[in-house]
ZATORVO-974135 format. One line per field, with one value per residue: residue number from 1; residue in one letter; x negated, y, z negated of N, C-alpha, C in turn. Coordinates in Angstrom, 3 decimals, padded with zeros to 6 digits. Layout:
N
pos c(NUM ...);
code c(a ...);
n.x c(X ...);
n.y c(Y ...);
n.z c(Z ...);
ca.x c(X ...);
ca.y c(Y ...);
ca.z c(Z ...);
c.x c(X ...);
c.y c(Y ...);
c.z c(Z ...);
This chain:
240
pos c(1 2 3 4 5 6 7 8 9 10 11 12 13 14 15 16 17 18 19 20 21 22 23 24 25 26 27 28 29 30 31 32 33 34 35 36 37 38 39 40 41 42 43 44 45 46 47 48 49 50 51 52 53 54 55 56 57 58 59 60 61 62 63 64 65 66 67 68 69 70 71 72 73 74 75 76 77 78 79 80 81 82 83 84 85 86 87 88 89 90 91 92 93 94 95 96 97 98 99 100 101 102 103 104 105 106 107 108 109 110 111 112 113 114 115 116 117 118 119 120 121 122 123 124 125 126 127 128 129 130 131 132 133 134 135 136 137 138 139 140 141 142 143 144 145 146 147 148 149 150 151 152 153 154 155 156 157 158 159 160 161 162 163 164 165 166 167 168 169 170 171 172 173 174 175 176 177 178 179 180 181 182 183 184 185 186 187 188 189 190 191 192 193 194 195 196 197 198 199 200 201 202 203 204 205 206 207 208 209 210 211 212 213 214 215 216 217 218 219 220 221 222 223 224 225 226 227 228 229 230 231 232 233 234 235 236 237 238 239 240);
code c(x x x x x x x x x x x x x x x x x x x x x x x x x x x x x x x x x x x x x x x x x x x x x x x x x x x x x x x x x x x x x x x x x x x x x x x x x x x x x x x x x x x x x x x x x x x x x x x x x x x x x x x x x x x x x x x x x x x x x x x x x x x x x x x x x x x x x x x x x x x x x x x x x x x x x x x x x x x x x x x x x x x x x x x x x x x x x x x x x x x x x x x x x x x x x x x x x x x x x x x x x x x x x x x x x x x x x x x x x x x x x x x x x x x x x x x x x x x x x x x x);
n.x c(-015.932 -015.167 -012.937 -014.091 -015.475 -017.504 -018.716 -018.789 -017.824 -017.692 -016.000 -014.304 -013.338 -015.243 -015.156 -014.818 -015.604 -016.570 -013.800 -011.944 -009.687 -009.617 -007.339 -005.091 -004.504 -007.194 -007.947 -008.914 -007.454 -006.866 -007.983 -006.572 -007.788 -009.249 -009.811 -012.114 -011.763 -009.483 -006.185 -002.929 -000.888 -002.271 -004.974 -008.183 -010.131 -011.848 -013.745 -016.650 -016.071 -013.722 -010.962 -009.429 -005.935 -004.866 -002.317 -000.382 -002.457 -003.219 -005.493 -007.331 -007.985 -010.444 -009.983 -010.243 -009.507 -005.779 -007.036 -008.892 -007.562 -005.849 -007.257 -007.393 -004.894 -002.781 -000.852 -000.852 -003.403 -003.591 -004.525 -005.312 -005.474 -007.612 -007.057 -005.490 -002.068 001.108 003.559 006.914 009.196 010.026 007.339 004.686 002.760 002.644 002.560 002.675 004.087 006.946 007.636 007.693 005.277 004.750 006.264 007.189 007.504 010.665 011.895 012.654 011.562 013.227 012.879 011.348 012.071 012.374 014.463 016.925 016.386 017.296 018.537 019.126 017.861 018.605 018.144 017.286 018.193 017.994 017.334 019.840 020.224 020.209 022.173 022.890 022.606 022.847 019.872 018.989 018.386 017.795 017.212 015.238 013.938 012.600 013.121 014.067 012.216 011.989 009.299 007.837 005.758 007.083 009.048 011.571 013.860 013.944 012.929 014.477 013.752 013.664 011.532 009.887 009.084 011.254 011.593 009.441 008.424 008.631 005.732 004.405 002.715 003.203 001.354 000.052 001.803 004.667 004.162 003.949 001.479 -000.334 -001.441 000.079 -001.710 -003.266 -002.036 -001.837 -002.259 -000.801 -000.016 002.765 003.180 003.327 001.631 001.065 -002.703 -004.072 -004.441 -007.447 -007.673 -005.567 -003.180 -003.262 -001.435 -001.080 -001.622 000.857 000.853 002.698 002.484 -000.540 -001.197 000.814 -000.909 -003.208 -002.453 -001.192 -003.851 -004.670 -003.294 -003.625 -006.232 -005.860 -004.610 -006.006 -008.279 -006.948 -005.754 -008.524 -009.351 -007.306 -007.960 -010.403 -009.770 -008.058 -009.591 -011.697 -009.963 -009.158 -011.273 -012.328 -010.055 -010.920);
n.y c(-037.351 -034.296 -031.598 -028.453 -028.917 -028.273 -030.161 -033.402 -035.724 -039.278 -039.395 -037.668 -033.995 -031.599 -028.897 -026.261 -024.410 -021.000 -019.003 -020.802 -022.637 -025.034 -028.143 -030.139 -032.137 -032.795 -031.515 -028.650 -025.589 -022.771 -019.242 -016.199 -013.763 -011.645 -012.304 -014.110 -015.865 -017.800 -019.284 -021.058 -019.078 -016.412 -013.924 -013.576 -012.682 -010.787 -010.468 -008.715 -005.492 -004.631 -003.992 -005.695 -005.427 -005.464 -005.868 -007.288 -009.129 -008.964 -008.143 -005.232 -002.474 -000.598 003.124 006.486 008.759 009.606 010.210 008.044 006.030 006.548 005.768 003.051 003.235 002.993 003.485 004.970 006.590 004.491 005.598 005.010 002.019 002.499 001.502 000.705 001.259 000.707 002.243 002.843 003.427 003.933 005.017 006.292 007.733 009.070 010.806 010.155 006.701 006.890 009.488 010.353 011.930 012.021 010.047 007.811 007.399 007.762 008.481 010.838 013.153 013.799 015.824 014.420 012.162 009.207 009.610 008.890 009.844 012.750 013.137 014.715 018.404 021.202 024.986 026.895 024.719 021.649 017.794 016.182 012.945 011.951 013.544 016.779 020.031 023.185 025.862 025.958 028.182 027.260 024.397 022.074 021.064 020.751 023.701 023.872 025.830 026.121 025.219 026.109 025.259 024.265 025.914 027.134 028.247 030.152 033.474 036.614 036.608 033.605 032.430 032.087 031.717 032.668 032.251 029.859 026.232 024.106 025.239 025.973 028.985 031.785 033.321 035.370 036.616 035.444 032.498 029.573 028.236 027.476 026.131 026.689 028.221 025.638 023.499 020.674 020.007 017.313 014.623 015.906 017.876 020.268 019.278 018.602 019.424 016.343 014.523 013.561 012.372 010.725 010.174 006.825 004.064 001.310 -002.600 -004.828 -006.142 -008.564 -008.729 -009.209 -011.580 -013.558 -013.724 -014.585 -017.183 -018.635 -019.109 -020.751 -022.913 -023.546 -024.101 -026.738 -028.202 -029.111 -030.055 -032.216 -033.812 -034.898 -035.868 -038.203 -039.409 -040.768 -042.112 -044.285 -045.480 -046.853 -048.453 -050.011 -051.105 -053.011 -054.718 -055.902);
n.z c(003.877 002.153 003.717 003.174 000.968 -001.737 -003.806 -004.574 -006.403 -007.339 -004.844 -005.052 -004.527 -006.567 -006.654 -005.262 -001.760 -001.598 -000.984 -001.148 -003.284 -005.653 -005.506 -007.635 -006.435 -005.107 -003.058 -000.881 -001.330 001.067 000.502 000.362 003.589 002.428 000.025 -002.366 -004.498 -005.522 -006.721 -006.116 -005.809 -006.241 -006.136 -008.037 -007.435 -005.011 -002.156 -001.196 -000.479 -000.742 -002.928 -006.442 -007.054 -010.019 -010.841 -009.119 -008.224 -005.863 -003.068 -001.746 000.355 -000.793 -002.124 -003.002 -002.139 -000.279 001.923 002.662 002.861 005.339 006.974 007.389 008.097 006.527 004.278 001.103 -001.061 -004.455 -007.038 -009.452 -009.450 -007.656 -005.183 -001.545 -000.868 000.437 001.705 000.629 001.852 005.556 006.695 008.421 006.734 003.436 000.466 -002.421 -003.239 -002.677 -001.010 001.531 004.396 006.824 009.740 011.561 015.876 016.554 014.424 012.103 009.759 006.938 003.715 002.568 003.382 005.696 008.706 010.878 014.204 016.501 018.913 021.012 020.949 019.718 019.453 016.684 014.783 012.970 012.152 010.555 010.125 012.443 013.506 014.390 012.916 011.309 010.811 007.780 004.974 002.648 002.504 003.365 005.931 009.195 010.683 015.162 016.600 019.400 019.591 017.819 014.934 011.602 011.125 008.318 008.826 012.302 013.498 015.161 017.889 018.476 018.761 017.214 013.430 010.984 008.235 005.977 005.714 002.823 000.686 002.572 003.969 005.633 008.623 011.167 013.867 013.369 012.382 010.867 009.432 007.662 004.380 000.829 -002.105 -003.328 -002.687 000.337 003.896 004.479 006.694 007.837 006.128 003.120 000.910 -002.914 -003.773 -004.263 -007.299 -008.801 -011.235 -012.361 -014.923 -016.047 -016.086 -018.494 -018.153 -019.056 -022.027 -021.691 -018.530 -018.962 -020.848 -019.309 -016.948 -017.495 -019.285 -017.054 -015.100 -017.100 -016.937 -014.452 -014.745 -016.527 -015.026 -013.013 -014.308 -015.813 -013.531 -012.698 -014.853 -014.911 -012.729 -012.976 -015.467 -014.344 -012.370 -014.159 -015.478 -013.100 -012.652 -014.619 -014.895 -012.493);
ca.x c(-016.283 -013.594 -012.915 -014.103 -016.037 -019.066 -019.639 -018.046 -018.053 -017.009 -015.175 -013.491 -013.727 -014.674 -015.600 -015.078 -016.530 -015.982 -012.741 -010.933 -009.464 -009.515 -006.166 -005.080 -004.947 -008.577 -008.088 -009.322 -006.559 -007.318 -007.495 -006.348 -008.591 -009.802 -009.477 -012.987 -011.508 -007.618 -005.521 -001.760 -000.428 -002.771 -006.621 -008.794 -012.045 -012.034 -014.736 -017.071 -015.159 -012.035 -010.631 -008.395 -005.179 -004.429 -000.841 -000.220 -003.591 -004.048 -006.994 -006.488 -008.922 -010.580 -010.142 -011.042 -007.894 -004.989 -007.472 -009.603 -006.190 -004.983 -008.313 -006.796 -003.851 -001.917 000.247 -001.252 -004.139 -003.301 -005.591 -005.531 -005.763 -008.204 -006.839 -005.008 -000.787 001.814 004.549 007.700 009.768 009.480 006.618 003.405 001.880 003.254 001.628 003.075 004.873 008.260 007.771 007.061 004.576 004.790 007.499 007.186 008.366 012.072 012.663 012.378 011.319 014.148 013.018 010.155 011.990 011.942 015.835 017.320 015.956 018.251 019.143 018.851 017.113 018.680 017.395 017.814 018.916 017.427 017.983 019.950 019.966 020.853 022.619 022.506 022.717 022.428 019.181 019.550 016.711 017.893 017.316 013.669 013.779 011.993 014.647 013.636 012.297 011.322 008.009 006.721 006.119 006.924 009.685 012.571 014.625 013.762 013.319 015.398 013.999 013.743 010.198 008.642 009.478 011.492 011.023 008.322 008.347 007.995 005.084 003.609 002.804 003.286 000.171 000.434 002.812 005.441 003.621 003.265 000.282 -001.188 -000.413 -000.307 -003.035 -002.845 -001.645 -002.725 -001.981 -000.821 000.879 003.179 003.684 002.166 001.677 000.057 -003.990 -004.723 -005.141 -007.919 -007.708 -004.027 -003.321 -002.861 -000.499 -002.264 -001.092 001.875 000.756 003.109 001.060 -002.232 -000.785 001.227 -002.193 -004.356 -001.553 -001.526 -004.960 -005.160 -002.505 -004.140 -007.575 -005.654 -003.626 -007.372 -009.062 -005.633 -006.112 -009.670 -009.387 -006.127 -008.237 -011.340 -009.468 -007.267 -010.768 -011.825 -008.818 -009.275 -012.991 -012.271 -009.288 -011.935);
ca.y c(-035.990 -033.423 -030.250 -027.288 -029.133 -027.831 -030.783 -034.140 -036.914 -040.358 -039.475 -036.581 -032.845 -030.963 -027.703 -025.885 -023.359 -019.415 -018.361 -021.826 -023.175 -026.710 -027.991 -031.471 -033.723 -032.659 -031.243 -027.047 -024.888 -021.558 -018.309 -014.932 -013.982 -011.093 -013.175 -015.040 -016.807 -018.038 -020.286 -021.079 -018.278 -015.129 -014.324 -013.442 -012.061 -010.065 -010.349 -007.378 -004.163 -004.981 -003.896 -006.266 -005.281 -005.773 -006.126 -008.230 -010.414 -009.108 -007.856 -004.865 -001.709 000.662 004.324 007.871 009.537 009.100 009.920 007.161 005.394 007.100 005.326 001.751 003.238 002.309 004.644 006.332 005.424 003.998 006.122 004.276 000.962 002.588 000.536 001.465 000.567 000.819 003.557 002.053 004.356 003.637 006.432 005.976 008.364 009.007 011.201 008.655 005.566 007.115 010.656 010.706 012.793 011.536 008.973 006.589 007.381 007.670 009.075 012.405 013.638 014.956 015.638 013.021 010.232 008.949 009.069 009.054 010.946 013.050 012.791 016.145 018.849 022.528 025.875 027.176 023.703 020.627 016.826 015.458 011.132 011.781 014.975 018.586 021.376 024.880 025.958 027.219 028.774 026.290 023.276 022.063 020.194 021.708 024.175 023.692 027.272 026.444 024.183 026.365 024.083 024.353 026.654 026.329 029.430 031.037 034.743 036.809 035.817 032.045 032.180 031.971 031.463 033.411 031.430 028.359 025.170 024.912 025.310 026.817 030.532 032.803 034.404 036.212 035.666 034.329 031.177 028.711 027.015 027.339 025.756 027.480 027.924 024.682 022.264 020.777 019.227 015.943 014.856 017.140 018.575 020.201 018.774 019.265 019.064 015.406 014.515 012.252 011.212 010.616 009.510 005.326 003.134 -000.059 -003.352 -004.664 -007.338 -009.694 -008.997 -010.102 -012.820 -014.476 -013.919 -015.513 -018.476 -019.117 -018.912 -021.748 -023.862 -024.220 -024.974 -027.889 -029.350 -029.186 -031.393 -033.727 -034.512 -035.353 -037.327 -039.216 -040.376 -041.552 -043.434 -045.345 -046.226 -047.842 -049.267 -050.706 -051.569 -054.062 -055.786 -056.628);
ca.z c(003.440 001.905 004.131 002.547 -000.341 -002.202 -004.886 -004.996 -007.699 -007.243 -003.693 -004.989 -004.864 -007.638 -006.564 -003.364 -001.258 -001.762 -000.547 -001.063 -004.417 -005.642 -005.937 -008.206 -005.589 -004.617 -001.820 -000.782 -000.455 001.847 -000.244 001.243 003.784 001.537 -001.170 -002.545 -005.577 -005.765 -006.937 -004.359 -005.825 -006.481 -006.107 -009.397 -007.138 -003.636 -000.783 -000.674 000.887 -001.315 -004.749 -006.785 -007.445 -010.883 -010.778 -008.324 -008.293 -004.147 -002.329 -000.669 001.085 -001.810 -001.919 -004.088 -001.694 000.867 003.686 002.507 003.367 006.841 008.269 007.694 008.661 005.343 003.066 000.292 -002.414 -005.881 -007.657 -010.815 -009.109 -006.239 -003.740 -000.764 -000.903 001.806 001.630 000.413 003.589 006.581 007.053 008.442 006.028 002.338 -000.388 -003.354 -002.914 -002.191 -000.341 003.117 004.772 008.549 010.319 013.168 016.420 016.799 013.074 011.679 008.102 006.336 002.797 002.444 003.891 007.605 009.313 012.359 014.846 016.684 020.485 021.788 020.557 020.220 019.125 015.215 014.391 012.020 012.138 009.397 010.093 013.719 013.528 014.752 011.523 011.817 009.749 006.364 004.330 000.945 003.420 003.245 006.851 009.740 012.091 016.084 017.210 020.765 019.542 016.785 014.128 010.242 010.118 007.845 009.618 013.327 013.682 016.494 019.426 018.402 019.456 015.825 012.313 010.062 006.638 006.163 005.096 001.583 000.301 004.229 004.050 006.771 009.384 012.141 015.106 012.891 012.657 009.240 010.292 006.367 002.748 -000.191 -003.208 -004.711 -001.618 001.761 004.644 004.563 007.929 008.296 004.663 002.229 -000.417 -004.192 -004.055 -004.837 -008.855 -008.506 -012.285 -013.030 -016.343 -015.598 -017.067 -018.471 -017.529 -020.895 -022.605 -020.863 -017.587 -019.429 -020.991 -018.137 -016.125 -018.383 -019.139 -015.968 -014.900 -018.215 -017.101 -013.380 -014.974 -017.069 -013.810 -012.072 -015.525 -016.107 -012.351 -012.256 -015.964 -014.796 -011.653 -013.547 -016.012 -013.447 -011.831 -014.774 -015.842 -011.978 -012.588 -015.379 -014.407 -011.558);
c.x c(-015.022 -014.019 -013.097 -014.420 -017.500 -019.619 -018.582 -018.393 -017.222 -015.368 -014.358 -013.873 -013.633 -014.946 -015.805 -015.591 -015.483 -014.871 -011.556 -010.958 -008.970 -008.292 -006.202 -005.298 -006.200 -008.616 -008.443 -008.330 -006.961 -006.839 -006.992 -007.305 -009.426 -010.026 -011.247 -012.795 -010.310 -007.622 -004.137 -001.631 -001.155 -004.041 -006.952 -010.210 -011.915 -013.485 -015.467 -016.748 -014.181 -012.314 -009.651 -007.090 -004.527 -003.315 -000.249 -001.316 -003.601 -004.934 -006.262 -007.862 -009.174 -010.644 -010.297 -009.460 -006.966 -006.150 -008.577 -009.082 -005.526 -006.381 -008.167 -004.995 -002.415 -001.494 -000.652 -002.698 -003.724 -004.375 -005.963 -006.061 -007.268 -008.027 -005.777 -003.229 000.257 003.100 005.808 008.917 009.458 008.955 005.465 002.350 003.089 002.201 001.576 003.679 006.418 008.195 007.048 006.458 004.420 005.748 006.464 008.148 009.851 012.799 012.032 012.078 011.986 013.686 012.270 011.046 012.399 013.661 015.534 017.153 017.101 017.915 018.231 018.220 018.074 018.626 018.001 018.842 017.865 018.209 018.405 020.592 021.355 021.990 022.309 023.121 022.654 021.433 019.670 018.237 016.987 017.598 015.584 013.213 013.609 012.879 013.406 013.629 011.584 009.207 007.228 007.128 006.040 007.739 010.805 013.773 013.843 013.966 014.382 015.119 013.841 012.724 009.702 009.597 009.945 011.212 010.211 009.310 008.216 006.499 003.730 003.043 002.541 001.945 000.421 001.299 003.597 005.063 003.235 002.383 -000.608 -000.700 -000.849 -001.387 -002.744 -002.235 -002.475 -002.381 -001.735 000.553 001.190 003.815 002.891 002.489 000.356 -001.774 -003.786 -005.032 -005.804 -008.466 -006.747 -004.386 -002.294 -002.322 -001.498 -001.066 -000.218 001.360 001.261 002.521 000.273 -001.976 -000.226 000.060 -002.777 -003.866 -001.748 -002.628 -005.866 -004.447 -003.236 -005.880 -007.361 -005.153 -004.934 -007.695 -008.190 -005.773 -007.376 -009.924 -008.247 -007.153 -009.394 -011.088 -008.667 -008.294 -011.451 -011.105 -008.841 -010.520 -013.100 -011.311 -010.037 -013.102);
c.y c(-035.130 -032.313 -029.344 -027.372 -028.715 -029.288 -031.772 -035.124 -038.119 -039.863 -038.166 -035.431 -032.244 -029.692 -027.541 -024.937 -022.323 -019.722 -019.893 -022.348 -024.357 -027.078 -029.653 -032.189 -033.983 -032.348 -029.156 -026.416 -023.365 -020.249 -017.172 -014.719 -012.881 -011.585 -013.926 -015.903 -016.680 -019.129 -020.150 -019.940 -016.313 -015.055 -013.674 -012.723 -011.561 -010.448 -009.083 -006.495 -004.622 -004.524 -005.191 -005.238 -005.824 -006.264 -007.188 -009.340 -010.443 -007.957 -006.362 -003.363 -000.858 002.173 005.242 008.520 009.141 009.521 008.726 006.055 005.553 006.240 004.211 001.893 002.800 003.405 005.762 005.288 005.465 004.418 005.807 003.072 001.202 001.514 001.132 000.455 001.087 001.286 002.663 002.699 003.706 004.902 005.958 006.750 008.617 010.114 010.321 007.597 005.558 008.307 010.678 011.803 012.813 009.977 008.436 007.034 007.054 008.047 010.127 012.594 014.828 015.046 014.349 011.994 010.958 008.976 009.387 010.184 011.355 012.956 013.795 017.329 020.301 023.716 026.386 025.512 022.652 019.372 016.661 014.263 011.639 012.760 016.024 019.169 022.135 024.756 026.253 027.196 027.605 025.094 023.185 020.798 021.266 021.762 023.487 025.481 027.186 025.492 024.792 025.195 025.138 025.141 025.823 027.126 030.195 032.508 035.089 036.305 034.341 031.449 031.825 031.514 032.856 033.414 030.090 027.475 024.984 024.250 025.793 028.147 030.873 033.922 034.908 035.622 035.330 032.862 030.539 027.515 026.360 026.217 027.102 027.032 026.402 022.894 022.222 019.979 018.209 015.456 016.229 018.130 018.711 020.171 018.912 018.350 017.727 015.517 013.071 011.338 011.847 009.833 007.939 004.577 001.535 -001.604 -003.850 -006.034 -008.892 -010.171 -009.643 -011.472 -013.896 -014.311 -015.034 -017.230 -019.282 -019.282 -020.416 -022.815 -024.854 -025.005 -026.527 -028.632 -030.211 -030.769 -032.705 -034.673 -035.391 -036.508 -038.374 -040.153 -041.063 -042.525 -044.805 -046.241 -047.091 -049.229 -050.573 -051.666 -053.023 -054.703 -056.577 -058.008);
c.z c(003.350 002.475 003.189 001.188 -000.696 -003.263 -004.918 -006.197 -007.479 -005.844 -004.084 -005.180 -006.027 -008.123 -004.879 -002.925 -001.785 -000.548 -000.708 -002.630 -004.626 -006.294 -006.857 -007.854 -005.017 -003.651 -002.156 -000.361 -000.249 000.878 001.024 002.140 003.285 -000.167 -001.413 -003.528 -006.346 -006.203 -005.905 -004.278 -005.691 -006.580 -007.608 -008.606 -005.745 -003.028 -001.299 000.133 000.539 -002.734 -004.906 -007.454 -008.505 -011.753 -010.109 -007.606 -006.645 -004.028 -001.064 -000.139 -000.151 -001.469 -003.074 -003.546 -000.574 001.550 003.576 003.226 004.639 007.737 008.512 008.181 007.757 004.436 002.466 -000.491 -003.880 -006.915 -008.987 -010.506 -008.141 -005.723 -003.008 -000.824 000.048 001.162 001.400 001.551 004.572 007.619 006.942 007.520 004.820 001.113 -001.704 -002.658 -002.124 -001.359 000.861 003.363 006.338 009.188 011.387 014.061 016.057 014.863 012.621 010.081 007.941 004.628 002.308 002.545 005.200 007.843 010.263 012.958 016.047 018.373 021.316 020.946 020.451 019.200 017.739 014.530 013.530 012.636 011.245 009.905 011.518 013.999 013.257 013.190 011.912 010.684 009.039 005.647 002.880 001.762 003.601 004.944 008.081 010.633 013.509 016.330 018.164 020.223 018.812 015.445 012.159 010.026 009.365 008.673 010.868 013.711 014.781 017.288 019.592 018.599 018.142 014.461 011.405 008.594 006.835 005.654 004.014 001.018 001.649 003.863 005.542 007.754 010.049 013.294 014.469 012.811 010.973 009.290 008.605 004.682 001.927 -000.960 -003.480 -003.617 -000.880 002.124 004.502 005.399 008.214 007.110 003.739 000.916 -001.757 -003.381 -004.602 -006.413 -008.666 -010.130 -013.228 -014.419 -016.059 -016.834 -017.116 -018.570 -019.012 -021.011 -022.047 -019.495 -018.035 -019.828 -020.175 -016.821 -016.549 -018.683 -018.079 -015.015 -015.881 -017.598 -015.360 -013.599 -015.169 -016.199 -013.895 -013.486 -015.529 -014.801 -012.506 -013.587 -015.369 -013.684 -012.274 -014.540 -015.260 -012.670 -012.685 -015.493 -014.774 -012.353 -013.880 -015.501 -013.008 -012.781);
């Protein structure tokens, strides 16, 4: 009996169970484990509670927006693809692919990306990749004013905020706790409102074609295999 066979014929597999794809030599090789219908290289069909990724032929969590995405704990969402894709930074949160919205311990967000986080800490100052600054209001990286959060500049007594973050506005107390019209929260930056129907690039011809090619060429291994072995059996069967 062949591991992980649904249908044999004359001793060999020729169809295997969901999630495993039948390779030449007849044997089941293991798809992704979101994966329900691969070949070595790339799946063609997801599990239930998966999108395919069209681009790269993987399986990955579906979403509508990044917070669809902050609940698997993964970057941003691919709102063309709806599927969820992992921040190309090294930032646990991202609003696109490249702009950070939140770091990982031990690094700071200067300017949507993650650097070096700085040592020591001291008052009207910024990190830039493991170094002290003095604020400056043209400088979009958050000063230290004693643990209020979001400014870009510290009033006199260092207690509050003089200028935001950009795109923060200003409430009471010196405090930029808000976004503006038109943004919102995300981590620790605010960023544009969500466009939840971007205008999507469609996959180029060479994509479709080197899909489909290849998608033809593994059918023909699969057939050449399974004819090469039935004629060698007869070839066998009458030299008997």
């Amino acid at each position: 009996m062949i591991k992980n066979c649904l249908k044999c014929q004359n001793r060999r597999c020729v169809e295997c169970i969901n999630q495993y794809s039948l390779q030449p030599n007849s044997t089941c090789f293991k798809c992704a484990v979101d994966c329900l219908r691969c070949d070595k290289t790339q799946c063609f069909e997801c599990i239930d509670g998966y999108n395919l990724n069209l681009w790269t032929n993987q399986c990955g969590f579906p979403c509508e927006t990044n917070a669809d995405c902050q609940k698997y704990n993964i970057g941003y969402c691919n709102k063309c693809l709806k599927i969820c894709e992992f921040c190309d930074q090294q930032c646990t949160q991202c609003s696109t692919k490249e702009f950070c919205t939140n770091c990982y311990v031990g690094t700071t967000l200067f300017n949507g990306i993650c650097t070096k986080q700085c040592i020591n800490r001291l008052v009207d100052h910024y990190c830039l990749n493991g170094t002290l600054a003095a604020c400056d209001v043209n400088i979009s990286s958050q000063c230290y004013c004693n643990e209020v959060q979001n400014c870009r500049t510290c009033n006199e007594s260092k207690n509050g905020c003089a200028s935001c973050m950009p795109n923060f506005v200003m409430v009471e107390n010196d405090r930029c706790t808000q976004c503006e019209s038109g943004f919102e929260l995300v981590g620790k930056i605010c960023s544009p409102v969500e466009d939840l129907n971007p205008i999507c690039p469609i996959p180029s011809n060479d994509t479709i074609v080197f899909n489909i090619l290849l998608g033809t060429l593994v059918a023909l291994c699969i057939i050449w295999g399974m004819l090469d072995i039935i004629l060698c059996k007869k070839i066998k069967n009458k030299k008997q």
